[in-house]
C-alpha beads as a LAMMPS data file, in Angstrom:
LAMMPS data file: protein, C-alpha beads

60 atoms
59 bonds

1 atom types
1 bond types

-500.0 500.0 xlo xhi
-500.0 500.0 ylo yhi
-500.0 500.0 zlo zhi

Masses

1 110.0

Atoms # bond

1 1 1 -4.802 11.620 2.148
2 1 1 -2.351 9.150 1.999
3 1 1 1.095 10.076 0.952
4 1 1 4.665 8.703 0.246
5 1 1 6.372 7.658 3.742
6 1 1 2.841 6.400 4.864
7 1 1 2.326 2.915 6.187
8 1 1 -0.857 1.246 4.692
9 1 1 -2.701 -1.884 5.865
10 1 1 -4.225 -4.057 2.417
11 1 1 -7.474 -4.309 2.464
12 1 1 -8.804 -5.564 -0.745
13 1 1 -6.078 -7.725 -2.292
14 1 1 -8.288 -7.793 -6.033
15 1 1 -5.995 -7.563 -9.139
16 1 1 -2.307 -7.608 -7.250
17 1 1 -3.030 -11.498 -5.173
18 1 1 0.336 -12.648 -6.522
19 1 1 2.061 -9.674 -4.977
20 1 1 0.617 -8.732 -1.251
21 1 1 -1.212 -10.541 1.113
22 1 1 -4.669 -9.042 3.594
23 1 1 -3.799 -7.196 6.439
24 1 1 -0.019 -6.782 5.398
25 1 1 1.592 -3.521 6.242
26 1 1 3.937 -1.664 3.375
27 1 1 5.384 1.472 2.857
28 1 1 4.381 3.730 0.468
29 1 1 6.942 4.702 -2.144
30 1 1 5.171 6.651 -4.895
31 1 1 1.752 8.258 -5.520
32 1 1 0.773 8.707 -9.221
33 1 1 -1.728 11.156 -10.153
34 1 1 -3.913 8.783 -10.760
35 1 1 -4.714 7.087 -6.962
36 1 1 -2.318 4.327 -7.484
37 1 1 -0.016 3.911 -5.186
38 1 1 3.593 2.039 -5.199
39 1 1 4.179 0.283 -2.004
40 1 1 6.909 -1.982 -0.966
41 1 1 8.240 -3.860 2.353
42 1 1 11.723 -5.308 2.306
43 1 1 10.612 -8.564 -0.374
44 1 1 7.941 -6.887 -2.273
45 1 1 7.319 -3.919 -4.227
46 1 1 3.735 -3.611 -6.349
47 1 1 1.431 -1.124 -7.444
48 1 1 -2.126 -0.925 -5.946
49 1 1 -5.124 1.698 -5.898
50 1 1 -5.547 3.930 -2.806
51 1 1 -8.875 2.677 -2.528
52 1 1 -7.605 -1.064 -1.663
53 1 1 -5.700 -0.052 1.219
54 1 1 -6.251 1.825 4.734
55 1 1 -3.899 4.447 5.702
56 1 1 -2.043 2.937 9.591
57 1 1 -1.040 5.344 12.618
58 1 1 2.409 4.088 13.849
59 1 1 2.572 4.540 17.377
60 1 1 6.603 4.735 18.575

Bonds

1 1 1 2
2 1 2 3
3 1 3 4
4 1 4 5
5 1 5 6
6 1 6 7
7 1 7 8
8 1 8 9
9 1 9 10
10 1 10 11
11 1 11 12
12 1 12 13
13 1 13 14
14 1 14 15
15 1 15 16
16 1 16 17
17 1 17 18
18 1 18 19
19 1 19 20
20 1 20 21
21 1 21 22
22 1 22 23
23 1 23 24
24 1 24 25
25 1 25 26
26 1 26 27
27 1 27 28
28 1 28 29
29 1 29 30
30 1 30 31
31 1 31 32
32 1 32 33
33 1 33 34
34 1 34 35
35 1 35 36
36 1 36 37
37 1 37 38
38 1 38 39
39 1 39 40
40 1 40 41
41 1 41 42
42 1 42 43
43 1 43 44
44 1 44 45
45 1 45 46
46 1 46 47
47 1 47 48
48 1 48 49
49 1 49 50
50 1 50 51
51 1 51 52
52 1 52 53
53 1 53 54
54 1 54 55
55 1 55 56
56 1 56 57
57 1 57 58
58 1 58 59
59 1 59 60
């Protein structure tokens, strides 16, 4: 389950291509009851289903 604080990897880009790019690693800000989640690196900020991104272990 993916939650806020999480860092997720794009996978399927469909429906937000103006706002994040494949394989591109965000943060994730907000997660609304329905799946969506808000996401945002240090340029961008955009909304995007769970199911179009993979949830990424950060090794320190």
């Amino acid at each position: 389950m993916i939650q806020i604080g999480d860092i997720v990897e794009i996978q399927d880009r469909t429906g937000v291509e103006p706002y994040v790019i494949d394989g591109e690693r965000y943060t994730v800000i907000d997660v609304q009851e329905s799946g969506t989640l808000k996401i945002a690196d240090n340029e961008t900020t955009a909304f995007i289903p769970q199911s179009q991104v993979k949830k990424v272990k950060v090794i320190d």
